[in-house]
MIVEXLO-55972 format. One record per residue: x, y, z of N, C-alpha, C in turn; residue in three letters. Coordinates in steps of 0.001 Angstrom, whole numbers, padded with zeros to 6 digits, always signed. Layout:
# MIVEXLO-55972
XYZXYZXYZALA ...
# end
This chain:
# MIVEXLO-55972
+017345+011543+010258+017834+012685+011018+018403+012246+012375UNK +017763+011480+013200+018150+011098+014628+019522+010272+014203UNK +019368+009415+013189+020560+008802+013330+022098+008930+012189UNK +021788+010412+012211+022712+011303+011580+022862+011383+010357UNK +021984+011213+009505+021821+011668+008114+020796+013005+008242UNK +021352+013466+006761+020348+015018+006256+019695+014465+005028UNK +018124+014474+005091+017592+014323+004079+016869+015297+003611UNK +016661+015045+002114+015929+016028+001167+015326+015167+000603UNK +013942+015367+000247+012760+014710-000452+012311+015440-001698UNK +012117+015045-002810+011494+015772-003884+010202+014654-004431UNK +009112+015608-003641+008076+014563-004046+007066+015254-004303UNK +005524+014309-004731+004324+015181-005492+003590+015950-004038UNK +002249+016738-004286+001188+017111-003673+001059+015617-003049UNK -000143+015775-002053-001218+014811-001497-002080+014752-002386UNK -002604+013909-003060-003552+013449-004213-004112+012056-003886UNK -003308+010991-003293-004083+009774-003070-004684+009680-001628UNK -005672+008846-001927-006391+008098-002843-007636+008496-003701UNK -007618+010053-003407-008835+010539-003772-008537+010879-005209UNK -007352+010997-005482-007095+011482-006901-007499+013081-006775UNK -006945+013824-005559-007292+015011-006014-006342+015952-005199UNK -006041+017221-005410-004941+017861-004831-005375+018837-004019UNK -005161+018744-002758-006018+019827-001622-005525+021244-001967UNK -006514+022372-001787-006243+023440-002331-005046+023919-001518UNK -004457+023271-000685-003755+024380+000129-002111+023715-000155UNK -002307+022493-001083-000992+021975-001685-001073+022689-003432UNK -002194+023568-004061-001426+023850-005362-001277+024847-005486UNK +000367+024809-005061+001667+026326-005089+002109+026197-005781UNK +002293+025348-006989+003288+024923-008054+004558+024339-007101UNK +005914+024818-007668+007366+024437-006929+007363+025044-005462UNK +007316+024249-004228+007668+024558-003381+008113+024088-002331UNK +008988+024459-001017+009914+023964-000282+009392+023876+001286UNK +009190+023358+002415+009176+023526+003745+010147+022055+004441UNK +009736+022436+005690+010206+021340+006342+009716+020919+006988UNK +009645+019639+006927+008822+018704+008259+009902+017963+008651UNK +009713+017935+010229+010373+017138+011062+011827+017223+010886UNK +012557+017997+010371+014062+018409+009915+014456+017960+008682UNK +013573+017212+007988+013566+016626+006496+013440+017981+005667UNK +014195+018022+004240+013995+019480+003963+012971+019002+002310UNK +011874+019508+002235+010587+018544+001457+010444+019688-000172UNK +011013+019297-000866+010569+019757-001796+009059+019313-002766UNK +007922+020016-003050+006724+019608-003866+007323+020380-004838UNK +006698+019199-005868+006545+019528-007165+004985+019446-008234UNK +004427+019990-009188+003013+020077-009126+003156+018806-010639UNK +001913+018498-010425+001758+017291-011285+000229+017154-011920UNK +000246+016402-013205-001240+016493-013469-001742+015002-012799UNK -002577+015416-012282-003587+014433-011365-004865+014141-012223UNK -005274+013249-012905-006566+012832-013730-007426+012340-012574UNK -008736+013298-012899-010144+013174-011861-010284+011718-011845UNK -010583+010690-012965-010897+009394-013593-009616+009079-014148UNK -008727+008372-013571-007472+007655-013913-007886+006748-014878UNK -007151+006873-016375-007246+005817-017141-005857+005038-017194UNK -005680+004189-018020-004340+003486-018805-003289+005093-019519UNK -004203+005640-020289-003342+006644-020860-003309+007898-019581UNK -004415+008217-018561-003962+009474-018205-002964+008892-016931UNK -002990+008002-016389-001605+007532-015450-000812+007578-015736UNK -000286+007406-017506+001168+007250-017559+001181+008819-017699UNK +000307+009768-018331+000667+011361-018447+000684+011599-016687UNK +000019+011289-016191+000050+011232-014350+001818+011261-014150UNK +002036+010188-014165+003592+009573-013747+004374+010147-014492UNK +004398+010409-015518+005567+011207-016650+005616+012621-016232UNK +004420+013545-015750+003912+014746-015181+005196+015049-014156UNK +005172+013905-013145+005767+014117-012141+007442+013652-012215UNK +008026+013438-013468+009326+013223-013342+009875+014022-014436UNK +009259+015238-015229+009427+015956-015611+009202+016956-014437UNK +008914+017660-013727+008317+018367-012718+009758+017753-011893UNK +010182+016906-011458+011297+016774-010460+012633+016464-011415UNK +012647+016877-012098+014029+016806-012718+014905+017922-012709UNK +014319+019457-012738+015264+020634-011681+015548+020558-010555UNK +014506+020193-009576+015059+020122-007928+015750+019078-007690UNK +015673+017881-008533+016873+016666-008088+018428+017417-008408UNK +018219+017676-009718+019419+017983-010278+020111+019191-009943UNK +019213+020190-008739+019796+021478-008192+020271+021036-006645UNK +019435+019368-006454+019957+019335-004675+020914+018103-005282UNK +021500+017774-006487+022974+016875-006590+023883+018027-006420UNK +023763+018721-007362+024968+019997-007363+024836+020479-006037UNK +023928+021366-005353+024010+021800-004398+024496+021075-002828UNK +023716+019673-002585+024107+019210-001630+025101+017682-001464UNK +025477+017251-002937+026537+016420-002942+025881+015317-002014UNK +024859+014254-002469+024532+013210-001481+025161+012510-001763UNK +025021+011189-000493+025824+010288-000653+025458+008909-001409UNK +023494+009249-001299+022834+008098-001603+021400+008937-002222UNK +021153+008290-003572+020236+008955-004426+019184+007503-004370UNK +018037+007870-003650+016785+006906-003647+016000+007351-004217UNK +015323+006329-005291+014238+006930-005806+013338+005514-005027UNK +011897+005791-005259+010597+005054-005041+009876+004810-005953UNK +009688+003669-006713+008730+003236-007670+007170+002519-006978UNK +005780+002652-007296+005874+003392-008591+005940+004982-007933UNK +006398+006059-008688+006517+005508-010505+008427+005207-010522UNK +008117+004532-011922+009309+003971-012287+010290+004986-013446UNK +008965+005899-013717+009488+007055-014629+010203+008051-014224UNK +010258+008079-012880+011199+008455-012134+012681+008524-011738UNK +012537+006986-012038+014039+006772-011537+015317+006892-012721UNK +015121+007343-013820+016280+007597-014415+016653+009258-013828UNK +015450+009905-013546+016192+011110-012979+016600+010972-012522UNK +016417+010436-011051+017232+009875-009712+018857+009205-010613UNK +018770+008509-011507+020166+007956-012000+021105+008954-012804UNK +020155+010195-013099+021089+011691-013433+021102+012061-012211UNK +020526+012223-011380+021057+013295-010257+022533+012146-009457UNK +021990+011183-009318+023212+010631-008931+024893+010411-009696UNK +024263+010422-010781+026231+010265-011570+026437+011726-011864UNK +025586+013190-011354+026279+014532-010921+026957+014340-010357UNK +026653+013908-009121+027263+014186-007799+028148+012718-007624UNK +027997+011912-008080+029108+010936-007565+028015+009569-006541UNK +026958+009839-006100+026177+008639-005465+026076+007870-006056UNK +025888+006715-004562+025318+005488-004913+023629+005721-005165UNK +023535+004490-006140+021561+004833-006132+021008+003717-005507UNK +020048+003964-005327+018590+002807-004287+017633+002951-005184UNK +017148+002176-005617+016005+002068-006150+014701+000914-005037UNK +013656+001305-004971+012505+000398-003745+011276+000564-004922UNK +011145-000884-005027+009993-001496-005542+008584-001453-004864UNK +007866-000870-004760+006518-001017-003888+005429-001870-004587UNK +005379-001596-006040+004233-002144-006712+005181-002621-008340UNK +004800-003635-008670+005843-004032-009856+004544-003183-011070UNK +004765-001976-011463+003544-001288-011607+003212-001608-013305UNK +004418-001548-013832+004414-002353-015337+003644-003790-015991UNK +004286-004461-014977+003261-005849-014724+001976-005708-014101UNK +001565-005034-012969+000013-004898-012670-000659-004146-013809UNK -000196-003271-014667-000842-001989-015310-000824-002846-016896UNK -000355-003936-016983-000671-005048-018049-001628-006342-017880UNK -001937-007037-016776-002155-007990-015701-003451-007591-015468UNK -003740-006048-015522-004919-005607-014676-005779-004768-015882UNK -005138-004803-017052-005863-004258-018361-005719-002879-018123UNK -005261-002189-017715-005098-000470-017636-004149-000471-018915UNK -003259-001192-019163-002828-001028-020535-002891-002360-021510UNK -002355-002477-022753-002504-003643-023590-001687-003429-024664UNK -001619-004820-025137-000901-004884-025990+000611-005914-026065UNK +000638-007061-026973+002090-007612-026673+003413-006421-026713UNK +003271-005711-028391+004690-005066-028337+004801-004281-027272UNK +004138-003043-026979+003999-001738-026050+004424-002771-024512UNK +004300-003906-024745+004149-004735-023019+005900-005108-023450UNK +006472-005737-024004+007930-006259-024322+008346-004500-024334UNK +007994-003652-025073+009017-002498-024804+009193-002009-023382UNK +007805-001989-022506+008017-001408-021464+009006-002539-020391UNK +008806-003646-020235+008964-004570-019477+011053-004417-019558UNK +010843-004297-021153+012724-004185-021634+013123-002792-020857UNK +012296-001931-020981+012564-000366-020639+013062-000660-018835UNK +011796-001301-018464+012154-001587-016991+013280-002358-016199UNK +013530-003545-017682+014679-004287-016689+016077-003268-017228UNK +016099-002454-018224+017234-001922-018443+017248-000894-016744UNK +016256-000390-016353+016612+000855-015083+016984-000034-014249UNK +016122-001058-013928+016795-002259-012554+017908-002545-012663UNK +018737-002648-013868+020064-003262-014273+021064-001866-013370UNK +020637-000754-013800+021554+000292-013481+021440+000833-012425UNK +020612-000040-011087+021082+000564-009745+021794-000041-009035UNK +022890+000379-008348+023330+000067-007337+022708-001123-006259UNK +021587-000462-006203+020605-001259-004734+019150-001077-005329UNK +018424-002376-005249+017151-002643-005457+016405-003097-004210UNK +015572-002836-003804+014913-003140-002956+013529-003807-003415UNK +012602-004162-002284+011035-004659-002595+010950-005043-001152UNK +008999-005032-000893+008648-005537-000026+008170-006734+000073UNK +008688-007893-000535+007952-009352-000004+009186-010373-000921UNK +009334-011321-000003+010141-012632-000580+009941-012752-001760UNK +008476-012831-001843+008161-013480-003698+008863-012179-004929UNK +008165-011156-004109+008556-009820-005272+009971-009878-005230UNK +010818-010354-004268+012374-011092-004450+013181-011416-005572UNK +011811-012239-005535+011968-013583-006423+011980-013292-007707UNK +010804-012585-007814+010686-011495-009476+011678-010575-009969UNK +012266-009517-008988+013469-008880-009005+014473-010176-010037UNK +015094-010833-009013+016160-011771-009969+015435-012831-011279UNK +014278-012650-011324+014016-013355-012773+013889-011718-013860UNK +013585-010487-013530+013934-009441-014229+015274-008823-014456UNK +015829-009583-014016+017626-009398-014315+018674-008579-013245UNK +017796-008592-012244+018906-007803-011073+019545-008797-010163UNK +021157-008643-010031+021609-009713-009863+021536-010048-008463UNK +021339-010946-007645+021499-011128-005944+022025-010468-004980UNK +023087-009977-005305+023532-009458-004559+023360-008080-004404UNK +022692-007215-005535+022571-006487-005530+020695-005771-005010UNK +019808-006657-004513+018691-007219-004265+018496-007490-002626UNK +017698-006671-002360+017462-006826-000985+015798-007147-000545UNK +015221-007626+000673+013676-007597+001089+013909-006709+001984UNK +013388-005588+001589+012495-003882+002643+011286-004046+003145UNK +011187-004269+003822+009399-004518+004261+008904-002901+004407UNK +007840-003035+004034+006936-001557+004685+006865-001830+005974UNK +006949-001000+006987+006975-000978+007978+005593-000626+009174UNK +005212-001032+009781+004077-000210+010530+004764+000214+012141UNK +004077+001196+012735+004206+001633+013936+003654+000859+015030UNK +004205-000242+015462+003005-000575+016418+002689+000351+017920UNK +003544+001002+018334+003194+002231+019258+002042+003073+019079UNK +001322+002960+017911+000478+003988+017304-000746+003641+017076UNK -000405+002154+016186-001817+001295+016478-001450+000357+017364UNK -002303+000223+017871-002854-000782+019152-003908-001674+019482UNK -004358-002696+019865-005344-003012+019884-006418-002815+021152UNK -007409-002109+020487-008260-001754+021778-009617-002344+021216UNK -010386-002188+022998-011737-003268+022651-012679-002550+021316UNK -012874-003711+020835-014029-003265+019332-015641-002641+020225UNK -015793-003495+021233-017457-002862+021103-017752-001656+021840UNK -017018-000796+022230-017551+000353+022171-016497+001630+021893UNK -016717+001660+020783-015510+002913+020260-016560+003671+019398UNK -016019+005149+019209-016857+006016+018626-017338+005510+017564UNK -016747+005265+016509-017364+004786+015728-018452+004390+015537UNK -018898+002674+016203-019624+002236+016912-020911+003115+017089UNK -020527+003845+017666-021396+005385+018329-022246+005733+016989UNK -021188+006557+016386-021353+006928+015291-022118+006783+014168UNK -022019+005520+014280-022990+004799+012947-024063+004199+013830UNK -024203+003654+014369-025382+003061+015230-025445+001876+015586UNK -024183+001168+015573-023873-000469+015452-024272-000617+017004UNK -024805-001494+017153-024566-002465+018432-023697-003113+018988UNK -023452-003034+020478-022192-003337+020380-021945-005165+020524UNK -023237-005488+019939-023413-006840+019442-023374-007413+018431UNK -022927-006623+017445-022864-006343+016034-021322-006973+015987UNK -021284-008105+014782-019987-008020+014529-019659-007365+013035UNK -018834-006667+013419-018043-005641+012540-017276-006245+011458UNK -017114-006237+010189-015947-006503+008936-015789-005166+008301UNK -014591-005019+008577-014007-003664+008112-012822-004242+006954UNK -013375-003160+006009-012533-002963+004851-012141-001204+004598UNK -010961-001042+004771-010373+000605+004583-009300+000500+004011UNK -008878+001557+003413-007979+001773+002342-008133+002362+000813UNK -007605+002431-000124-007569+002720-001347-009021+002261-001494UNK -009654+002327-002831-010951+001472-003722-010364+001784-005082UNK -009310+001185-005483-009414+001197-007066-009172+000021-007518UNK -008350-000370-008449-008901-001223-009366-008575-003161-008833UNK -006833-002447-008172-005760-003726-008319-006648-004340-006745UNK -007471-003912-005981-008095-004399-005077-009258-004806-005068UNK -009998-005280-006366-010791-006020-006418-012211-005822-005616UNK -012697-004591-005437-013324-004033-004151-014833-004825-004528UNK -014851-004588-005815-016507-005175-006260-016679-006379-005700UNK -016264-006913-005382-016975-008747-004688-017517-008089-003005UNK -016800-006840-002636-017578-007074-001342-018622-006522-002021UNK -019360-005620-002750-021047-005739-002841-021616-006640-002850UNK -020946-008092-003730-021999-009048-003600-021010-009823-002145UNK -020419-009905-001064-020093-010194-000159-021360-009714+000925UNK -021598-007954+000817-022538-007654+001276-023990-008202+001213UNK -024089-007987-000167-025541-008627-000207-025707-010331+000161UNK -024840-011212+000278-024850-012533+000551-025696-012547+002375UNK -024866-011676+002863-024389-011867+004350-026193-011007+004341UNK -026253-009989+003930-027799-009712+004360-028815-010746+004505UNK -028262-011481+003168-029556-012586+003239-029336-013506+004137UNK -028268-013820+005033-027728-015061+005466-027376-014666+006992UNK -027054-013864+007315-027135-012930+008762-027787-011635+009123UNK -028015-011745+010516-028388-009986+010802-027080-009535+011611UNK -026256-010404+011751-024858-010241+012780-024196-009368+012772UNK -023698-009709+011105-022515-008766+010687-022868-007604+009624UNK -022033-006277+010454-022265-005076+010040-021168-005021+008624UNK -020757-004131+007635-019251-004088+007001-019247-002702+007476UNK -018061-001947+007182-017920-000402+007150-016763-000687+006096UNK -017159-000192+005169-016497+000121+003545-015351+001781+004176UNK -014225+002097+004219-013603+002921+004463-012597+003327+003426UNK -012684+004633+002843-011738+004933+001766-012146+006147+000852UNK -011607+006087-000191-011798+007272-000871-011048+006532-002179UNK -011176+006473-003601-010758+005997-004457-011535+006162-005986UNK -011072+005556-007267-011752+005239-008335-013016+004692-008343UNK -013198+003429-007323-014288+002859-007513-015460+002799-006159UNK -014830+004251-005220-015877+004156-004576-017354+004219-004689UNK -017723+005166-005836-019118+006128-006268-019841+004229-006745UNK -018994+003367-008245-019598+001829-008243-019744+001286-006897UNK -018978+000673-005978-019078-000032-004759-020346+000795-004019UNK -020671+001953-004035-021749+003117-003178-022905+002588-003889UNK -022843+002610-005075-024375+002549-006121-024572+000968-005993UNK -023865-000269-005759-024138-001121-006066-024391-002028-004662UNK -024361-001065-003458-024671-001085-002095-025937-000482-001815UNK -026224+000531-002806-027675+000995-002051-028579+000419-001835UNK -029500+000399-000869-030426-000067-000182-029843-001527+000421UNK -028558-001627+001135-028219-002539+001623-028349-002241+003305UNK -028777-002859+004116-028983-001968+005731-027905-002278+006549UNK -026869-003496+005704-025637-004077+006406-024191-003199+006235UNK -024128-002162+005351-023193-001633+005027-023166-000184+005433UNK -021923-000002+005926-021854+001880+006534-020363+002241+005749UNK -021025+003387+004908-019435+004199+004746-018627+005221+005008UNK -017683+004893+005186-016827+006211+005850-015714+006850+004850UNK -015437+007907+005232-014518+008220+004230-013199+008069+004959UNK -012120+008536+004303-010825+008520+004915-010827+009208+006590UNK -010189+008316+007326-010039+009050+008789-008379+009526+009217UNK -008320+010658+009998-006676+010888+010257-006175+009877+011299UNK -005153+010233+010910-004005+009072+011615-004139+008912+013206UNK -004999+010737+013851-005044+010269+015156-006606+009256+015520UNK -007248+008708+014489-008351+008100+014457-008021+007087+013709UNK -006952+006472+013366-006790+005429+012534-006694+003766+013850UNK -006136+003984+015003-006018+002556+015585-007384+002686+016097UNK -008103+003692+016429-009912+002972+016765-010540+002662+015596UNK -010441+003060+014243-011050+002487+013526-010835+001304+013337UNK -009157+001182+012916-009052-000489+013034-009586-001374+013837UNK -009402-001040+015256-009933-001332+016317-011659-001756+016789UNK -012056-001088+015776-013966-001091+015683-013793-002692+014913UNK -013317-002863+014438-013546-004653+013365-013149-005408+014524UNK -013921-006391+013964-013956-007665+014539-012907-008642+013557UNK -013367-007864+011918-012460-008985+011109-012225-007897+009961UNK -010757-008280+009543-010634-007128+008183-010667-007769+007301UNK -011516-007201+006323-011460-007712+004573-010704-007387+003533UNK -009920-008471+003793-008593-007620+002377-008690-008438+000912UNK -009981-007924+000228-009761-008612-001163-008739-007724-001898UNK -008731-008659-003081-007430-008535-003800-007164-009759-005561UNK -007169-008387-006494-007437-009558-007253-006154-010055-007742UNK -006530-011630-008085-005780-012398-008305-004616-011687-009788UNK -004615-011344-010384-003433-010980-011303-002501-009980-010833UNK -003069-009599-009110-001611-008250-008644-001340-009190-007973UNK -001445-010454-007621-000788-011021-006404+001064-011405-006914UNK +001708-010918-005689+003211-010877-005974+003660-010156-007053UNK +002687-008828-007354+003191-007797-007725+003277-006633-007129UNK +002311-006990-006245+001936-005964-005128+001684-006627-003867UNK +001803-006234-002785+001763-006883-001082+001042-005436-000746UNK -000366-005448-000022-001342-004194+000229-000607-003664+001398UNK -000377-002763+001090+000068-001641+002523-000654-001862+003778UNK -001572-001747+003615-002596-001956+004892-002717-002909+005458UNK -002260-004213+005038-001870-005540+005518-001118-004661+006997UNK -000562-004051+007008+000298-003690+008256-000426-003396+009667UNK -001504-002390+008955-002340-002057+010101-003362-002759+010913UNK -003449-003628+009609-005269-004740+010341-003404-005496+011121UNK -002711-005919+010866-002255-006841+012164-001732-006626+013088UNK -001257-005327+012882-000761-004481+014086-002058-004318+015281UNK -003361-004054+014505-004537-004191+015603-005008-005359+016152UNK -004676-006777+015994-004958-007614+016860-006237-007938+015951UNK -006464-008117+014997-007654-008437+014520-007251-009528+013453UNK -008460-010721+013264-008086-011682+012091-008504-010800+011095UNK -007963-011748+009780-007957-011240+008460-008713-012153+007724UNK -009327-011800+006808-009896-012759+006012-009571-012045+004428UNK -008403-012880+003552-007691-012160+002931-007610-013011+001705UNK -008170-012129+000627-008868-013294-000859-007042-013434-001608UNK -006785-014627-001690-005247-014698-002262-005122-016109-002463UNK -004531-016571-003604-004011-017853-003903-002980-018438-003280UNK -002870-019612-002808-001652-020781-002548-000294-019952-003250UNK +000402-019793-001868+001867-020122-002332+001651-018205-002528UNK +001015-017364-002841+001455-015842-002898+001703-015382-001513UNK +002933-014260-001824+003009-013696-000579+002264-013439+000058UNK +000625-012772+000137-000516-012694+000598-000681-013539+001823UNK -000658-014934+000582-001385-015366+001718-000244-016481+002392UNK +000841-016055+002530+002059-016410+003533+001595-015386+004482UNK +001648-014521+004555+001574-013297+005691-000222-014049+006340UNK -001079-013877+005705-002070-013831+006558-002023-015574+006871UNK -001617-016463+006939-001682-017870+007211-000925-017684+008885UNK -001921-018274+009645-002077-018377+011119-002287-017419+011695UNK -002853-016103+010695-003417-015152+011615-004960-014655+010881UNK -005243-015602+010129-006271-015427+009446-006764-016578+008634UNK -007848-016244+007284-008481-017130+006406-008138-016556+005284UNK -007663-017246+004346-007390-017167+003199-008515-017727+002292UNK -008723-017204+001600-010118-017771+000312-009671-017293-001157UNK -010200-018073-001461-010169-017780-003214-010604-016743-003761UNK -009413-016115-004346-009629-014609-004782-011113-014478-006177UNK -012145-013585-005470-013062-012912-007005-014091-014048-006228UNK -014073-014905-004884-015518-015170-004890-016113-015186-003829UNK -017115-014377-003622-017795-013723-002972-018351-014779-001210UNK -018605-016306-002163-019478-016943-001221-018705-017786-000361UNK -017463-017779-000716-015909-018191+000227-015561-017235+001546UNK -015851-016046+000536-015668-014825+001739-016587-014828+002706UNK -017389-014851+002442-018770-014458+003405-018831-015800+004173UNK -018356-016957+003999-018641-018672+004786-017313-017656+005455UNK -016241-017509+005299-014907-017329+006275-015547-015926+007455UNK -016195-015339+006650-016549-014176+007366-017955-014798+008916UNK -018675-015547+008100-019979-016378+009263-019283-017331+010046UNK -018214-017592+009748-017710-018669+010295-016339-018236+012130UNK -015704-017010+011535-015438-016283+012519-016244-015343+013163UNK -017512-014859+012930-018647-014252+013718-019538-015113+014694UNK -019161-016212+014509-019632-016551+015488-019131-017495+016771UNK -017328-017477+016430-016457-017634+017163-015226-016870+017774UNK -016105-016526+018987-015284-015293+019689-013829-015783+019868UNK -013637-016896+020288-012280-017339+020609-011243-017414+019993UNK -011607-018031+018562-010998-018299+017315-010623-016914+017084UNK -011328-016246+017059-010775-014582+016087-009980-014326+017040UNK -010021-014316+018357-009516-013459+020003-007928-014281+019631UNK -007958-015668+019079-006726-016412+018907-005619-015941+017516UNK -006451-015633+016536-005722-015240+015213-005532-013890+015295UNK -006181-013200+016443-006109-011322+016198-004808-011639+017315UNK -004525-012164+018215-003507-012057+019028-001777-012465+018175UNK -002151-013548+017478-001338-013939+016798-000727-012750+015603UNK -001673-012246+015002-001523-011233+014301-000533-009742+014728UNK -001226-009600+015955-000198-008561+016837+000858-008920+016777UNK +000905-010288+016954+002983-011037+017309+003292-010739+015938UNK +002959-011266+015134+003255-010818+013825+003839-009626+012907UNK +002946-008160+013862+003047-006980+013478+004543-006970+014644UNK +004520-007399+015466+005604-006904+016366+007126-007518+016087UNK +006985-008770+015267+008048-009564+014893+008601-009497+013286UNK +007833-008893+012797+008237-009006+011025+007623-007842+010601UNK +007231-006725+011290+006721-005470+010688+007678-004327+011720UNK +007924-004622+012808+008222-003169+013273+008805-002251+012471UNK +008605-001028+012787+009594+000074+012186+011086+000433+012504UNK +011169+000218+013978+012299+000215+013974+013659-000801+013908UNK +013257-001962+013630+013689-002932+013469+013948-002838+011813UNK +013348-002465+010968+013068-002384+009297+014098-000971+008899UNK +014096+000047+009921+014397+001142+009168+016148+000820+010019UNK +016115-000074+010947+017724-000537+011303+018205-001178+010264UNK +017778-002307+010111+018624-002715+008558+018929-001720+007022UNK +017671-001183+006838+018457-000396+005797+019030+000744+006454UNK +019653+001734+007434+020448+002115+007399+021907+001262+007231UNK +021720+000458+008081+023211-000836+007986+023325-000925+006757UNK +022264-001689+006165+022948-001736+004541+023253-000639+004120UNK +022445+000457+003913+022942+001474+003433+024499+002291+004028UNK +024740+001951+005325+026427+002481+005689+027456+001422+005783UNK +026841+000206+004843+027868-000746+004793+028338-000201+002874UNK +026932+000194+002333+027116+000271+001007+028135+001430+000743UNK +028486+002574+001724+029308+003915+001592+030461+003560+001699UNK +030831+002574+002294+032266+002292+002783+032626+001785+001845UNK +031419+001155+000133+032601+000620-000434+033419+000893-001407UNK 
# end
């Protein structure tokens, strides 16, 4: 809007990460506006317990459900540029009807290569059903205009799935660093809140809890560090599939506090409460997925201690602003985790570094400058 485009959005309810739809989003079809964006919802089936089969009825839900309002705002508002967002990927052939209505170019943005994790990660199976979908997928990549993704490696995958170079760009997700900030860990509400000391060192893990994040090693991460410190506190933060397992397989632990999801105007003190963030991650999404939240632990000035193999994008990003360990084991994590608890300097050195990081290869406005450029170099042609 500020920099002279009109956008229209056709997207689902709020449902993640809880997997559930707040009562005051199910209106069925409906329209408002935020911020001069003109937002169309569309209603979708949301499964309480996400399986292999109810995700894809999940994702299919919602591109049946947006296939009138795309195809009423081509006719109606003649865009110039038809973006869709994967996942889902079931999506984007609508987006490739609403665009050859009206005459647009299309964008397609990779966030999660969701075909390959949702095979990789056992939510689905099977050789043939895996060659049909994988064919299904490189045929939509073939037919956009503009492909996007967030990380070098997922780049890299793009042109071995058949999209040609030039047509292939790196989008980073972007974070705000105006918004998060880094402020002192030992005394923030939080802190307060739960009863930590402000001698306590903190490992914070927040975000999603489902599957492609590997959440189960911090229980036994937790239970290691009980037996092996009284130092370090965790605070488990989220809402997801596998919170209720990670809850039951924590009880009676005195080192662990959980929180549920916090709003955005409470999101840089929470970050801010860690001393160190825990970003496991299992090894078969790596360079299919790059975690969103990677943005925020470095935007706060805090090290990372981030479970990822040699050579994945992962752990390019967290290398010199953190510890990298071997993804799925518990007693790597917890030595990286004792090992920065009890060196104030070291973390004070990789959380600073981390900020430069968020400020040099994450900003927002630096990220959302290039793709407009590309995108008003792509109109002219």
């Amino acid at each position: 809007m500020r920099r002279g485009y009109s956008v229209s959005v056709v997207t689902a309810p709020p449902y993640y990460p809880a997997w559930q739809v707040p009562a005051e989003y199910r209106k069925g079809w409906w329209t408002s506006d935020l911020n001069g964006v003109e937002v169309h919802r569309v209603p979708i089936f949301v499964p309480p317990n996400p399986t292999g089969l109810t995700r894809l009825l999940h994702l299919l839900s919602f591109s049946l459900a947006s296939f009138l309002p795309c195809v009423s705002l081509a006719v109606r508002s003649r865009p110039q540029h038809v973006i869709s967002v994967a996942p889902s990927l079931l999506s984007a052939p609508v987006a490739l009807l609403a665009a050859k209505i009206c005459g647009a170019r299309t964008w397609l943005h990779i966030q999660d290569f969701e075909v390959d994790a949702a095979f990789e990660l056992g939510m689905l199976q099977g050789a043939a059903p895996r060659r049909l979908a994988l064919g299904l997928e490189r045929a939509i990549l073939r037919s956009f205009d503009r492909v996007s993704t967030i990380s070098g490696n997922m780049l890299k995958l793009l042109s071995r799935k058949g999209v040609e170079p030039g047509a292939a760009i790196e989008l980073r997700n972007w974070v705000d660093i105006d918004t998060i900030v880094p402020l002192p860990s030992s005394n923030t509400a939080f802190r307060k809140e739960l009863g930590l000391a402000e001698s306590d060192i903190v490992a914070l893990y927040s975000g999603n809890m489902a599957a492609k994040q590997g959440l189960e090693v911090l229980a036994e991460v937790a239970t290691l560090l009980e037996k092996e410190t009284r130092s370090v506190k965790l605070i488990l933060c989220g809402r997801g599939p596998l919170r209720n397992e990670l809850f039951v397989r924590c009880k009676g632990l005195s080192n662990v506090h959980f929180l549920d999801l916090q709003p955005l105007e409470r999101l840089s003190e929470l970050l801010s409460t860690a001393d160190i963030h825990l970003l496991p991650q299992r090894p078969e999404a790596a360079d299919l997925v790059l975690p969103s939240k990677l943005t925020g632990m470095l935007a706060s000035g805090r090290p990372i201690v981030a479970m990822a193999n040699e050579g994945t994008a992962l752990a390019d990003e967290v290398d010199g602003c953190g510890v990298v360990v071997r993804p799925s084991d518990a007693a790597d994590m917890v030595s990286a985790i004792k090992a920065l608890s009890v060196d104030a300097a070291l973390r004070s050195n990789l959380g600073k570094e981390a900020r430069k990081r968020a400020e040099s290869r994450w900003q927002k406005r630096n990220i959302i400058d290039r793709f407009v450029q590309d995108m008003s170099s792509s109109t002219a042609l």
